[in-house]
Every structure is written in structure tokens, then in C-alpha cells.
VMD Tcl script that draws the C-alpha trace (Angstrom):
set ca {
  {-118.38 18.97 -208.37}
  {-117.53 22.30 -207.83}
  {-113.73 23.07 -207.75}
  {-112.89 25.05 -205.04}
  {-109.31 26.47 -205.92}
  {-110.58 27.52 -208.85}
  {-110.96 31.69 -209.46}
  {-114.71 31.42 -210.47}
  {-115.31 30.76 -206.72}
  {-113.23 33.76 -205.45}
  {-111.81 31.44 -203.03}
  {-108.19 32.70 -204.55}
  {-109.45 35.92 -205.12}
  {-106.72 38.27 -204.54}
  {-104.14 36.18 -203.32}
  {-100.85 35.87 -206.32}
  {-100.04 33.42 -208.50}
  {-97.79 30.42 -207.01}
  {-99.22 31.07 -203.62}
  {-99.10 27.80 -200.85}
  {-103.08 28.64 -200.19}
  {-103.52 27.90 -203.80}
  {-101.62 24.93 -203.42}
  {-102.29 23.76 -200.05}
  {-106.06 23.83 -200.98}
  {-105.60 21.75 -204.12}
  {-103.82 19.28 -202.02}
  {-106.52 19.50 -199.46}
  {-109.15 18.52 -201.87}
  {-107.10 16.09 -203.38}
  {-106.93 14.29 -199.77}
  {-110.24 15.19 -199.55}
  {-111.91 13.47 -202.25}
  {-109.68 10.14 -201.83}
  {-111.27 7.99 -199.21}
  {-109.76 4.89 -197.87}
  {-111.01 1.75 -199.74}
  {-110.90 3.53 -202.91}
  {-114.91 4.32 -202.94}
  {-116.43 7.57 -202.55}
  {-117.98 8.79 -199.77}
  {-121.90 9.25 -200.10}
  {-124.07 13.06 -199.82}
  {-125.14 11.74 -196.35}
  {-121.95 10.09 -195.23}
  {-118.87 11.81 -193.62}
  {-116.08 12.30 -194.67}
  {-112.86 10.18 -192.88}
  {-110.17 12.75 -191.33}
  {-107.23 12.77 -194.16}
  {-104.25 11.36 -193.18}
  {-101.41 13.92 -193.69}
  {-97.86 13.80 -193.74}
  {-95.84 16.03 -191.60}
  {-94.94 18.13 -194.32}
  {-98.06 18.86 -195.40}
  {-99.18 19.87 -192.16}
  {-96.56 22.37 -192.04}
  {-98.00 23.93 -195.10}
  {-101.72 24.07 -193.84}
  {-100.53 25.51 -190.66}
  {-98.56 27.83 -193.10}
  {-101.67 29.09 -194.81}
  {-103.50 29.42 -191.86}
  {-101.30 31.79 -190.61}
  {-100.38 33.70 -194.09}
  {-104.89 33.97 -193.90}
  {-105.38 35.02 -190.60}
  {-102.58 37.88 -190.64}
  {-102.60 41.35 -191.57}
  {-102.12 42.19 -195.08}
  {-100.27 45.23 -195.54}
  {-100.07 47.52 -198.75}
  {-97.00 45.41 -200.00}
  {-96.82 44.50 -203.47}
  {-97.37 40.72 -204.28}
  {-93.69 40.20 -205.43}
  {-92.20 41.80 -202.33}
  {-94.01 39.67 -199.75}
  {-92.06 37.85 -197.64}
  {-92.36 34.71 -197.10}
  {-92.97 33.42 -193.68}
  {-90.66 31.89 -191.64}
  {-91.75 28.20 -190.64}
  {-91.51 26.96 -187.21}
  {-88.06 25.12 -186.03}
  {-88.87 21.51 -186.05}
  {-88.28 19.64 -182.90}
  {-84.91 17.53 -182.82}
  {-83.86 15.43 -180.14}
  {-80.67 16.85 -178.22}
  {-77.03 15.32 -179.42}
  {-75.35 13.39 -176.45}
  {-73.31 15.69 -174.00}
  {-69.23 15.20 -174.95}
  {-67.35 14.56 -171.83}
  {-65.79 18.25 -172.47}
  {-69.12 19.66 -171.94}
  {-69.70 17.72 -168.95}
  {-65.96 19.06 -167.49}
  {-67.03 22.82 -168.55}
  {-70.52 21.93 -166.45}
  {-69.02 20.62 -163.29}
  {-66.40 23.44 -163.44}
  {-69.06 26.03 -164.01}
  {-71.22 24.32 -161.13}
  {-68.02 24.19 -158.62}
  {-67.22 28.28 -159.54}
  {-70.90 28.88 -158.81}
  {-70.52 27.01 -155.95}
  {-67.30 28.57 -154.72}
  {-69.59 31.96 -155.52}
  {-72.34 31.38 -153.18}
  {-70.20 29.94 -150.28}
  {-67.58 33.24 -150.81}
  {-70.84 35.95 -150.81}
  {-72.40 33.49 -148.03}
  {-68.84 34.28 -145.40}
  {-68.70 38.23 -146.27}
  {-72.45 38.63 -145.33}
  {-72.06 36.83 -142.22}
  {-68.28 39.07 -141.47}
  {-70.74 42.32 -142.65}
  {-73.92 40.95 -139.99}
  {-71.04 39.78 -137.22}
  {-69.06 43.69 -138.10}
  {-72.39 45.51 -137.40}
  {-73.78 43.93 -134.38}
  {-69.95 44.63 -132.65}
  {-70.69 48.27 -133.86}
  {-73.85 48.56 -132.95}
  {-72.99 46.88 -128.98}
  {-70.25 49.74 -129.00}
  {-72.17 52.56 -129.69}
  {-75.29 50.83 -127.99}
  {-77.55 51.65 -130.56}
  {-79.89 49.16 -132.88}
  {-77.83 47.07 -135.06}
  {-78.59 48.20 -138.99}
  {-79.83 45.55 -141.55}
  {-77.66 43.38 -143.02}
  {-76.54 44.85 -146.69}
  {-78.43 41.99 -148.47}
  {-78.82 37.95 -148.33}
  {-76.49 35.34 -149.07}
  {-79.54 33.62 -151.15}
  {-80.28 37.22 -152.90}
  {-76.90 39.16 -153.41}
  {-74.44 35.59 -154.22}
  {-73.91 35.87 -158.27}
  {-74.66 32.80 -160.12}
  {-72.49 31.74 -162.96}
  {-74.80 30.19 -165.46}
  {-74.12 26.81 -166.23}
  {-73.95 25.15 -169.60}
  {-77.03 23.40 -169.05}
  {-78.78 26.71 -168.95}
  {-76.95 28.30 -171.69}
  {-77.78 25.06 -173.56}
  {-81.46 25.50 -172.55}
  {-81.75 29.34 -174.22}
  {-80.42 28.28 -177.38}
  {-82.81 25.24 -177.92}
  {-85.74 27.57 -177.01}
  {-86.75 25.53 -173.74}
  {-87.50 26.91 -170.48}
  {-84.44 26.80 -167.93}
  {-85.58 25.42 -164.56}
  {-86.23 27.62 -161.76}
  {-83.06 27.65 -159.53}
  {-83.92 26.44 -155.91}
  {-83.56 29.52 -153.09}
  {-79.58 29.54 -151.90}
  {-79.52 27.65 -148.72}
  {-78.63 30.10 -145.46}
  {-75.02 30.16 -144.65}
  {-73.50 27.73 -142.20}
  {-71.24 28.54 -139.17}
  {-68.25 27.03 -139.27}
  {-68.10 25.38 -136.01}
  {-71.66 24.40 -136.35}
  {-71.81 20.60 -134.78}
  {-75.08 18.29 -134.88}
  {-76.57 16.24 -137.28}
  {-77.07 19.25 -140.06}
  {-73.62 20.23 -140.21}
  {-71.86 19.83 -143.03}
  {-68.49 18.35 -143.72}
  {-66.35 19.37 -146.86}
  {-64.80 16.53 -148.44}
  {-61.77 17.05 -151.43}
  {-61.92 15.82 -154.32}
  {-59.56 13.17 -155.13}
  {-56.33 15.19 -155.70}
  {-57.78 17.99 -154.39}
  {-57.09 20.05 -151.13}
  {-58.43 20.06 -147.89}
  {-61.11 22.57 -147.06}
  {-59.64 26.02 -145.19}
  {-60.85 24.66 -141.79}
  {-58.30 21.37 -142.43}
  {-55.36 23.28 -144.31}
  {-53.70 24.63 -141.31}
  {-53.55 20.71 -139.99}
  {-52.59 19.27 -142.96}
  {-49.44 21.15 -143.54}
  {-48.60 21.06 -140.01}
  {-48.73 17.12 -140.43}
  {-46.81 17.43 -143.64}
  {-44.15 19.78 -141.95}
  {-43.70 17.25 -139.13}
  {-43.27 13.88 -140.84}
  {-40.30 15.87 -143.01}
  {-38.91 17.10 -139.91}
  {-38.94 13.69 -138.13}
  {-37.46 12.26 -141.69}
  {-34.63 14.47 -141.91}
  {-33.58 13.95 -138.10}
  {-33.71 10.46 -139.08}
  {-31.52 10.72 -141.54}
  {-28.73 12.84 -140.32}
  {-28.65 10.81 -136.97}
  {-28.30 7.31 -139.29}
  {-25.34 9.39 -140.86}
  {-24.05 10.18 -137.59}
  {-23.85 6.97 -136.49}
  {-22.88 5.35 -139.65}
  {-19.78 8.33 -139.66}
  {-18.68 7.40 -135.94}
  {-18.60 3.66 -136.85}
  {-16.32 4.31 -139.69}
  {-13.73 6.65 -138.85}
  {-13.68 4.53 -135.75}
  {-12.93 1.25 -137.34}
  {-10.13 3.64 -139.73}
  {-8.27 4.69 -136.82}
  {-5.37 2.20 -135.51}
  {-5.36 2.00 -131.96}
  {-1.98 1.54 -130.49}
  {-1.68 0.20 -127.03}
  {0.02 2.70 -124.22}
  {3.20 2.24 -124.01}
  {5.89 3.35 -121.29}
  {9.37 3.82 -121.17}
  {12.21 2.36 -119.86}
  {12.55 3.96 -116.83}
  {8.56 3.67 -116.09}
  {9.44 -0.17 -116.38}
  {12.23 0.06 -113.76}
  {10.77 1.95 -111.36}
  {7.52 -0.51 -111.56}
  {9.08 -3.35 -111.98}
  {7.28 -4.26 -114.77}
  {7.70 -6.61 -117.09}
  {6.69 -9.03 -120.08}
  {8.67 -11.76 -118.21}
  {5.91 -14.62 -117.08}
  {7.34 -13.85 -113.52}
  {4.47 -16.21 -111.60}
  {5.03 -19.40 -113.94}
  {8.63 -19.39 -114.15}
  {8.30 -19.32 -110.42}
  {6.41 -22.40 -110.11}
  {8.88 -23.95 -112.25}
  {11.24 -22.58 -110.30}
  {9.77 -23.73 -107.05}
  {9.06 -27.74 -107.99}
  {13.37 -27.72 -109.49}
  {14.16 -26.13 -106.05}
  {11.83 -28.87 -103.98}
  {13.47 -31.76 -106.15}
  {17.07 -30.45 -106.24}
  {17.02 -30.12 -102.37}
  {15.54 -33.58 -101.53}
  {17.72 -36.72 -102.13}
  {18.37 -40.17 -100.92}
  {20.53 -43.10 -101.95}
  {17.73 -45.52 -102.42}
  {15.81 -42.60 -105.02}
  {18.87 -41.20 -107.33}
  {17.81 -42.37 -110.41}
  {14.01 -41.60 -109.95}
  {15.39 -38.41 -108.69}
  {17.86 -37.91 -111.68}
  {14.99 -38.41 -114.70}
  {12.55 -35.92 -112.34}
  {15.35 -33.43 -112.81}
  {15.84 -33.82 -115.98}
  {12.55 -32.52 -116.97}
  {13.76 -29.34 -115.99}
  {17.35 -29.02 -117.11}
  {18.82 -28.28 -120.51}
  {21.48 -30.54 -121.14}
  {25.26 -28.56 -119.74}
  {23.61 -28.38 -116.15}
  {24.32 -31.07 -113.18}
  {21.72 -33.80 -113.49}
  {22.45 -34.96 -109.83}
  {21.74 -31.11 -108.69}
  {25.36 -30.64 -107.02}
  {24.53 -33.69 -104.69}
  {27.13 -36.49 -104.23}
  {24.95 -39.37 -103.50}
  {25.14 -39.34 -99.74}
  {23.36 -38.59 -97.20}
  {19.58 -37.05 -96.82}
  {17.20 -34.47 -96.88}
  {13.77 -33.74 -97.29}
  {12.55 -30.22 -98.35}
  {8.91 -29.52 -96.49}
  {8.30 -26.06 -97.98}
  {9.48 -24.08 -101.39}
  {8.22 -20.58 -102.61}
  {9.29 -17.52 -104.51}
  {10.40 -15.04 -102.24}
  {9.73 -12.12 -104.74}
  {13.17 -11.39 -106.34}
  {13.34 -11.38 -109.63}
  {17.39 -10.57 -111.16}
  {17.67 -10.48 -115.17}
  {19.71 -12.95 -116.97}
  {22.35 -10.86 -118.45}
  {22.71 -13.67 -121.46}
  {19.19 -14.17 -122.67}
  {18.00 -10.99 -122.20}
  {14.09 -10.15 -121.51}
  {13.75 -14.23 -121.63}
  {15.74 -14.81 -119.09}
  {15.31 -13.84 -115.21}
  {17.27 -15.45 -111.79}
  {14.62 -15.91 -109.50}
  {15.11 -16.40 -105.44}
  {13.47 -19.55 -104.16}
  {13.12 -19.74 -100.49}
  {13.43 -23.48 -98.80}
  {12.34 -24.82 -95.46}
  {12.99 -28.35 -94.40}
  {11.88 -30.94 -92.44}
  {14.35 -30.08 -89.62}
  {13.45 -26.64 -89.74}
  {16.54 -24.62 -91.36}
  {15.43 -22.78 -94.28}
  {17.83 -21.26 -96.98}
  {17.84 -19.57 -100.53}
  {18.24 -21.06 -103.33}
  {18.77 -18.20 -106.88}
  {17.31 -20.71 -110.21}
  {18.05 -19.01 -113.38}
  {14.85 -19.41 -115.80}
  {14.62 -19.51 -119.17}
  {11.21 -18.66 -121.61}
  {10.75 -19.26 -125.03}
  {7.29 -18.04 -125.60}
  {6.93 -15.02 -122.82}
  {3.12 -14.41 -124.44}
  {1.91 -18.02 -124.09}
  {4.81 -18.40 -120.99}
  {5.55 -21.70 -122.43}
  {9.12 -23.21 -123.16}
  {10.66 -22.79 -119.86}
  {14.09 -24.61 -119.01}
  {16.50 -24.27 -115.66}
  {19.69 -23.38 -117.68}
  {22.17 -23.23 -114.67}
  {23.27 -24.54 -111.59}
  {21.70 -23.23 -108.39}
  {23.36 -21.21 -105.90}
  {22.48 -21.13 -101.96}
  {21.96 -17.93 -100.95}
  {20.97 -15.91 -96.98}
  {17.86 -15.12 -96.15}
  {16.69 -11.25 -96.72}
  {18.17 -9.07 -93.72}
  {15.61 -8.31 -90.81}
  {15.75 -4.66 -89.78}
  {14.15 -2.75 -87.14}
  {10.51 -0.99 -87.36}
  {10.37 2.06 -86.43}
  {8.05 3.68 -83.94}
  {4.64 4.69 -84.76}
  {4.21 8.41 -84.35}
  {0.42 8.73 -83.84}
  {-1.03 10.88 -81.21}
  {-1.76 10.38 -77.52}
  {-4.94 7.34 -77.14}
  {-7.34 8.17 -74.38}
  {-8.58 4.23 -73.52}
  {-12.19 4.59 -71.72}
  {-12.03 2.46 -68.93}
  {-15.56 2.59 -68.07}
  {-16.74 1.39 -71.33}
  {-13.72 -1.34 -71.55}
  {-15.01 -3.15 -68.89}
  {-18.98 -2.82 -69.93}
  {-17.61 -3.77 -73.25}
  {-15.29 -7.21 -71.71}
  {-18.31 -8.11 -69.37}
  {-22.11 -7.07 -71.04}
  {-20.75 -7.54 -74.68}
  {-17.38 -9.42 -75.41}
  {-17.55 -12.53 -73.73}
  {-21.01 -13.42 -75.34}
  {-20.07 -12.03 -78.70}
  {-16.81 -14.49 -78.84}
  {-18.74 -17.42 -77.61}
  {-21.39 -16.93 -79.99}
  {-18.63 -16.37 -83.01}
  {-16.45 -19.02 -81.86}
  {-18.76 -21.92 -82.56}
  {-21.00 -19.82 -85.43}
  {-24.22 -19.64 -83.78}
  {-25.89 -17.10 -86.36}
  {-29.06 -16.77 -84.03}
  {-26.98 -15.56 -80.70}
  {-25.16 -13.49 -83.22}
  {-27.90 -11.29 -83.91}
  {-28.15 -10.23 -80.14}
  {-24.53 -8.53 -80.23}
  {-24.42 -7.17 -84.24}
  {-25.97 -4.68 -86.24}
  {-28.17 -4.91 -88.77}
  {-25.31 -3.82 -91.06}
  {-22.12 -5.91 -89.21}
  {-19.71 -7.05 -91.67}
  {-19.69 -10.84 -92.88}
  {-16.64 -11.08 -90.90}
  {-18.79 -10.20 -87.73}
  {-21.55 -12.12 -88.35}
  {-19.94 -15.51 -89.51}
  {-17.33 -16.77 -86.95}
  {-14.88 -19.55 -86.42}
  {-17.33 -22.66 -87.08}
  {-15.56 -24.32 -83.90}
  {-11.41 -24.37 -84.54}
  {-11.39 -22.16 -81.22}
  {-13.52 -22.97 -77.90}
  {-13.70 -21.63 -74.82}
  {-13.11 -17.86 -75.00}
  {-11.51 -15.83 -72.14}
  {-11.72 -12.15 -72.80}
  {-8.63 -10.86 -70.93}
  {-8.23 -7.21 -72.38}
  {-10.50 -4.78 -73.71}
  {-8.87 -1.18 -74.80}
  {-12.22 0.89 -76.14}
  {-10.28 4.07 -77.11}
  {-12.25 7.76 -76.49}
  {-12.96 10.05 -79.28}
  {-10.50 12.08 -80.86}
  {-10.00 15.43 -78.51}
  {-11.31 13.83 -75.42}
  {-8.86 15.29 -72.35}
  {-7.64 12.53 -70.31}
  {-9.00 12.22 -66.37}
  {-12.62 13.57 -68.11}
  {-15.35 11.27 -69.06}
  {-15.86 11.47 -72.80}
  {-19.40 11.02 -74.04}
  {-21.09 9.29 -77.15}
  {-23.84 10.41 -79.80}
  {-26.01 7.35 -81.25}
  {-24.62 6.36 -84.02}
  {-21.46 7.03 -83.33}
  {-18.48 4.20 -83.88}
  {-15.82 3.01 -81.43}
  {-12.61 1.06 -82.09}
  {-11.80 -1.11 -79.44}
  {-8.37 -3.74 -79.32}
  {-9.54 -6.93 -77.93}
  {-7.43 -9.69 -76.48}
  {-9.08 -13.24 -76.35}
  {-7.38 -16.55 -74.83}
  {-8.41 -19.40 -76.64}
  {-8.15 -23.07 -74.88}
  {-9.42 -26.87 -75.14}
  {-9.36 -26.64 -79.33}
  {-5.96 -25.27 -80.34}
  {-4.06 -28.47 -80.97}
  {-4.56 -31.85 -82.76}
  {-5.53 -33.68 -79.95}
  {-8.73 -32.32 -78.64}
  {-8.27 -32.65 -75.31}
  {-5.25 -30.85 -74.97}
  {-5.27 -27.93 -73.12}
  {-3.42 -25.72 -74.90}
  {-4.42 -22.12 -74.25}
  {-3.44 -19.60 -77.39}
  {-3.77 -15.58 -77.25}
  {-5.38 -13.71 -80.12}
  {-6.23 -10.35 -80.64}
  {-8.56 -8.43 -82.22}
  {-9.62 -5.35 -84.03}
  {-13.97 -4.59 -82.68}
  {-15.46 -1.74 -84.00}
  {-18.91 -1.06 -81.26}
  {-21.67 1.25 -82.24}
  {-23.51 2.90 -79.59}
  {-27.50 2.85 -80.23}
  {-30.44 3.36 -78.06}
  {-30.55 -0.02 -77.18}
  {-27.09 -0.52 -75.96}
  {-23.21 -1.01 -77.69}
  {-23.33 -3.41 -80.34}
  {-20.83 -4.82 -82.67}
  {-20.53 -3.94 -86.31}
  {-16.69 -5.46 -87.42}
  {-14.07 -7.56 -86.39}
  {-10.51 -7.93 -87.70}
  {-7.75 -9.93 -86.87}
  {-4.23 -8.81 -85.66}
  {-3.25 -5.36 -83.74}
  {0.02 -3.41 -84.22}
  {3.04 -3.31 -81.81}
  {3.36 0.75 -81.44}
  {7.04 0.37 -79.76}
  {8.52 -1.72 -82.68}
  {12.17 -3.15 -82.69}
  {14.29 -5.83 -84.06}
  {12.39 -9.03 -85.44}
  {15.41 -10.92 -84.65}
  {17.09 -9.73 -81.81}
  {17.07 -12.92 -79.11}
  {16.21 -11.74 -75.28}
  {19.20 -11.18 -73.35}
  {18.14 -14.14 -70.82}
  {19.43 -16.60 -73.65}
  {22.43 -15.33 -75.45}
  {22.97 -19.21 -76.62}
  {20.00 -18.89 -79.10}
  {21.30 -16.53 -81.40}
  {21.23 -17.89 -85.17}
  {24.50 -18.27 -87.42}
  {24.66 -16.26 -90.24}
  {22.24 -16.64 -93.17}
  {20.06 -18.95 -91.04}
  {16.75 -18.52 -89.29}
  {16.41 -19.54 -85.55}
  {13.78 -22.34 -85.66}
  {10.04 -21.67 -84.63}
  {8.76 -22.44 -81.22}
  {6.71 -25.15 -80.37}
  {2.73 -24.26 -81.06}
  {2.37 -25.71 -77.87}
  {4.93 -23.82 -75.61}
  {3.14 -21.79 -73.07}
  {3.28 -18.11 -72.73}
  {4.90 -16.89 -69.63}
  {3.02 -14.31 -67.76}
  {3.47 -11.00 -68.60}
  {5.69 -11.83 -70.59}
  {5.34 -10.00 -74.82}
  {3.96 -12.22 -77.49}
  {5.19 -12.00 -81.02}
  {3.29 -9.24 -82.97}
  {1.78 -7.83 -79.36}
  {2.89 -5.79 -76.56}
  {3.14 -6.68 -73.24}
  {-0.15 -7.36 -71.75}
  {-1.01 -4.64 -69.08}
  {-3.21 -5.40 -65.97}
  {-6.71 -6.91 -66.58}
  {-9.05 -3.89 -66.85}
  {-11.50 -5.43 -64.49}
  {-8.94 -4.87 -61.67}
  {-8.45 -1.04 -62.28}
  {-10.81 1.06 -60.76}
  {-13.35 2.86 -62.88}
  {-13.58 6.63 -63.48}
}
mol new
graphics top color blue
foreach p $ca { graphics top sphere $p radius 0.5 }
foreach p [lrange $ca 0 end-1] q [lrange $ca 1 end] { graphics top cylinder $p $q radius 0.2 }
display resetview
């Protein structure tokens, strides 16, 4: 068998010494001539395909190459020798710092496209506003978002180069978005976690941030407010207004327990001025409840005799008790009896506790004193009335004598046909039957202010009118109910002219006696009747008639009806 490496063949002819054709065929023929089994392979039989390692392919496909290429004019020492193909190893794992330099490199492209993206659409928007000015035709946009936007190459890429692999083709840029664009294809920008809001959302979200510190701090300095007032508040010692001495006198004020002590006051009196033999020792322990112990325990009575007190009360006079001081007061007690005298009696009073008015004691005898001095009331100085007769007697006939029938027994429902809508209680309630039988004998409905007399005065809706009223009462006045006892009241109306008619809004008790005079002075027809010092003259019978014409207490004489005067 012929060997083919050797230099008889001229298979090496030419080539140097220690060259890898040399060696690579020699190791071809070597795989060549071993067969699988270990037997070898017949003239007609062919060959199996070796089975070669991967670095002995490397060196075929050496050879091949060293054959196929150019020789040059290079000596056989100075040939280089060629450089082998990089074998193929897998890719290391990307380190998570490679993947942050990727995603940082991918967001700055991003940020790239999206930045080149708004100044081509402000350049496109800037020209078409020239171009409508000067009415011409609007020039091309400069260049394309998806053409002009630099790309930042990413480390996948740069990766890519260096292994010798192709990068990808990068997809076209997508066409720029409006901002206000609204459907299903517009897009939303979403932060990353820690991240800011997009530009669009900024503007909001500081705004929001800027208001919930605002509304924080007014929060704050109004709980410091209020914390502040409630403090310096609860520092500060009030001290209750005070007023001085003279303040007191003039007011006649007091820390003196001025209504008990007069209830005490009032029971001693009642007790100290009612006696009889058959009672004194139920009367002497019931007095000395109220005594301290140097006072009279019979009350300056001698044990004779009787008397029984039907009425004590305070008469308002109030003296200080020179020896106790501000606990201490004389106080006026004023006594009917049951024969009708009444009297004065002065109690000095004694307090232990003036806040809690508690510890009171009659330290003294009592001493009989007159009854306050009447004097005479002056005139009234008002200015001339002008009475309407006309409207008197409408008043006494159409109005009056229903109205007092109706208020006399409290018939609410007939009421309602002489009042208001907006009478008084007073008006509207009525006597529940202790009067009957009504008589309206005077009606006085005085003009308005300025009216001339002799001239009729006239009325505006709406407009008020006093009016005095005189009403004689009969057939209820006394116990017995068929008495016939007549009794003459008088009364304060106030009418109100509407479109329906006069109708009445108020109604007071009692009318003033404009000629005044002495409370006391008797008539001259009895000069017997005048009352001894210090003593009262005693009451009238309730059921003593009224002479004709004659002046009631508290009234002035009653003129002529005014249905008898003619009207104006």
C-alpha cells in the first residue's frame, strides 16, 4: 500500500517540514485505514466515514484552507500561521448589573424617541401656523420622529457585536401620540414605583401635595389656638364684681337673707299677737321656737284677754341691727286682725349662716309701731284727651257688651268673633264664670293724638285704639249666688280697626284717677269716721252699694252714660 504522505508521491511536494497537511494527512490515513470491527475493508467495499474528533476537524478544515489559498513569495520560515476560527461558547448568564445598565439604556432611548417625537410635532404644529399667516403651502416637516430620534444602543446590542452575532433589526419608531388623544389606542404613562408622575399629571400632583400641607398646617395652628384660649382661660382668676358702699346704700342691697328672715319674722308676729287663756302654754313652747333665751316667752302678754291675728306680712322695711352687724336686721311686720285694726309690729332678726340663710333667732322684744303715712298723689300732667263719641257708643253697643259676655263665662268660640288673630291671652281667656251678667255702662274710645276737638277724627286699618271701659258686674259677686250684689270694674281695651269692623286685641284691668288726692281724707258728710292716730279706718262691706254718681275708690266720678249724649 502506497503511502500517501510520503515525498515519493509529491503529495508534500513543496510544502515545509512540520507542516499540519503533512500531519493532518498522516492522521487521515491513519483513520482511514482503521475500520470499525477491527477488519479491513475489501478492494470492492467502501470505506465507513471516519469518526473525528472536534479537534481534528479543526485541523482538516485548517489544511483545506492553508491548500486552497494563495501562496505568496514568502519564505517557508516566515509564513504565518493561520488564525483558527473562534469556537462557539455558550453566553455567561446576564449579572443583575447588566440587566440595570439595559433597562436604563432602554428607558434613555426611550426618553430619546418620545423627546425627538414632541419637537417634530412643535416644528409640524410651528409651520402650518406660519404657513396659515402668510397663506402660502406649509413646508415639509424637517424629518420623522421614526427617522431623525437617536437611538442609544443597548447592551444587548453592544453584547451582540462583540460575540460576532447579528443584532436584530430594530422595529420602525411608532408615530408620535397627541397628548390629549382619547379612545381605545391612547396611551397612559404609568411611574414606576418611586417614580414620578408623567408631565401631563405633575401639575396635579403637587397641587394635591400643596393642599393637604396647607389644610395640615391650618389644622394645627387652629388646635393651638384653641388649646391656648382654654389655658390662659382656666390661669386667669375671675373675681366677682364688686360695688361699694355707697352703691349698696343707694340700692339697698344686701347679703342679708331679707325674704326668709321675713317669714320668720311674719309666723313670731302671727303667734305673738294671738293669745287666749285656755292656749298659754301651747302658745308659750310655739314661741319658744323662735326666741333666744333673755326675750319674753309670753310675748309682752299678761294672760288676759283675746285676740286673733287674721293677716301678717313684711311691709318692706328693713332697719340694721346696730349690735350684730350685717347679721342682724329689724324688720317691720304689718298685722291685721280679726276685728279689722291692723298695726306694726318692728321684730329684730338674727342670721347665723347669711349664705345658706339658716340659724335665724328673734333676739328682742317687739315693738308696736303706726302704719306708713298716706300722702297725696299728685295730678297727672298729660295732655288734653279727645274721647270719640261716635265710636264709644259703636264700641259699648256692636262690640263691648258681647265681648264681656263672651269673656265673662270663657266661651273661647264667641271669643273669636270680637279678637284678633293676635289678641293677647288676657283677651282671649276670660273670667271662667266668677262674674255674670255684664252691664257695659261707660265706654271712653280716645281719638288719635293731634285730632282737634268738635272735628271727626278718622282711622287707617291697622291702626290701634285705647279705650277705658266701665263694666257692672251682678248675680255672681258674693258667696251666696243669688245675691244680687252689683260690683263696678273697669277696664283697659285696646280695638283695632280692620276691614271687617273694630275688634279687640287686649284687655287690662284697673284705670288711673287723673285728679288724685288724699287716700285717707274721709268725705266731709261724715266727720265721725275719721281714724285715730296710727290706725287704719276699717274696710267697707263688699256688699255696700255704690251710691249714684257718687266716686269709687281708684275711679273718678262716673260721667253720663254715653248712649244719652248726642253723637257728632
Amino acid at each position: 500500500m502506497t503511502d500517501h504522505s510520503s515525498s515519493a508521491d509529491g503529495a508534500g511536494e513543496g510544502w515545509p517540514s512540520q507542516q499540519p497537511a503533512q500531519a493532518g494527512a498522516a492522521q487521515s490515513g491513519a483513520a482511514q485505514s482503521a475500520q470499525p470491527g477491527g477488519r479491513t475493508p475489501g478492494p470492492y467495499e467502501t470505506p465507513a466515514p471516519p469518526q473525528l474528533s472536534a479537534e481534528a476537524a479543526r485541523s482538516q478544515v485548517a489544511a483545506a484552507w492553508v491548500r486552497v489559498a494563495p501562496q505568496a513569495n514568502t519564505p517557508p520560515g516566515q509564513m504565518a500561521v493561520p488564525s483558527l476560527p473562534p469556537r462557539a461558547v455558550q453566553p455567561a448568564a446576564e449579572s443583575k448589573k447588566d440587566q440595570r445598565e439595559q433597562a436604563k439604556a432602554e428607558r434613555k432611548a426611550e426618553y430619546e424617541r418620545k423627546k425627538a417625537a414632541r419637537k417634530a410635532e412643535y416644528e409640524s404644529k410651528k409651520a402650518a401656523r406660519a404657513s396659515r399667516k402668510g397663506g402660502g403651502t406649509a413646508p415639509a416637516p424637517v424629518a420623522s420622529a421614526g427617522t431623525t430620534a437617536p437611538t442609544a444602543p443597548t447592551a444587548g446590542a453592544d453584547r451582540s457585536a462583540a460575540q460576532g452575532t447579528p443584532a436584530p433589526a430594530s422595529a420602525p419608531a411608532p408615530a408620535p401620540e397627541r397628548s390629549g388623544a382619547k379612545g381605545p389606542d391612547a396611551r397612559f404613562d404609568v411611574p414606576r414605583p418611586g417614580g414620578r408622575l408623567p408631565s401631563n399629571g405633575r401639575s396635579t400632583h403637587v397641587a394635591l401635595r400643596a393642599t393637604l400641607l396647607i389644610t395640615t398646617c391650618v389644622f394645627a395652628l387652629g388646635s393651638c389656638g384653641v388649646t391656648g384660649l382654654v389655658i390662659g382661660r382656666s390661669s386667669v382668676s375671675v373675681k366677682p364684681a364688686a360695688l361699694a358702699g355707697e352703691d349698696l346704700d343707694r340700692y339697698r342691697l344686701t347679703d342679708f337673707p331679707v325674704q326668709s328672715a321675713a317669714v320668720f319674722a311674719e309666723e313670731y308676729a302671727s303667734l305673738c299677737m294671738t293669745y287666749a287663756p285656755e292656749n298659754t302654754d301651747k302658745r308659750r313652747a310655739a314661741l319658744a321656737r323662735y326666741t333666744s333665751s333673755g326675750v319674753d316667752r309670753d310675748c309682752g302678754w299678761n294672760g288676759k284677754g283675746k285676740q286673733q291675728v287674721k293677716l301678717a306680712s313684711w311691709d318692706g322695711t328693713v332697719e340694721e341691727l346696730p349690735e350684730y352687724g350685717k347679721n342682724g336686721r329689724y324688720l317691720n311686720i304689718q298685722v291685721t286682725y280679726m276685728g279689722g285694726r291692723t298695726t306694726t309690729l318692728s321684730v329684730p332678726v338674727y342670721v347665723k349662716d347669711l349664705a345658706g340663710a339658716s340659724g335665724l333667732r328673734v333676739v328682742g322684744n317687739v315693738g308696736e309701731m303706726p302704719l306708713p303715712i298716706r300722702d297725696t298723689a299728685p295730678a297727672l300732667e298729660k295732655p288734653e284727651e279727645v274721647v270719640d263719641q261716635e265710636l264709644s257708643a259703636q264700641l259699648r253697643d256692636q262690640v263691648l257688651a258681647g265681648y264681656f259676655k263672651a269673656w265673662a263665662a270663657s266661651d273661647t268660640t264667641a271669643l273669636t268673633r270680637f279678637t284678633t288673630p293676635d289678641a293677647t291671652p288676657a283677651a282671649v281667656s276670660g273670667l271662667a264664670g266668677a262674674l255674670t251678667a255684664p252691664v257695659v255702662q261707660e265706654v271712653q274710645a280716645l281719638a288719635p293724638e293731634g285730632t282737634e276737638t268738635g272735628k271727626k277724627p278718622t282711622y287707617t286699618q291697622g291702626q290701634a285704639v285705647p279705650a277705658r271701659v266701665t263694666v257692672v258686674w251682678g248675680g255672681g259677686g258674693g258667696e251666696d249666688a243669688k245675691s244680687e250684689v252689683a260690683l263696678k270694674r273697669s277696664y283697659r281695651v285696646t280695638v283695632v280697626n280692620t276691614a271687617q269692623g273694630w275688634f279687640i286685641k287686649d284687655i287690662r284691668g284697673g284705670v288711673m284717677d287723673p285728679t288724685g288726692g288724699r287716700a285717707d281724707t274721709p268725705s266731709a258728710a261724715s266727720p265721725a269716721a275719721t281714724p285715730a292716730s296710727g290706725a287704719s279706718a276699717p274696710p267697707a262691706p263688699s256688699g255696700a252699694p255704690v251710691p249714684s254718681g257718687a266716686a269709687s275708690p281708684g275711679l273718678p266720678a262716673s260721667p253720663k252714660p254715653a248712649a244719652s249724649q248726642p253723637a257728632p
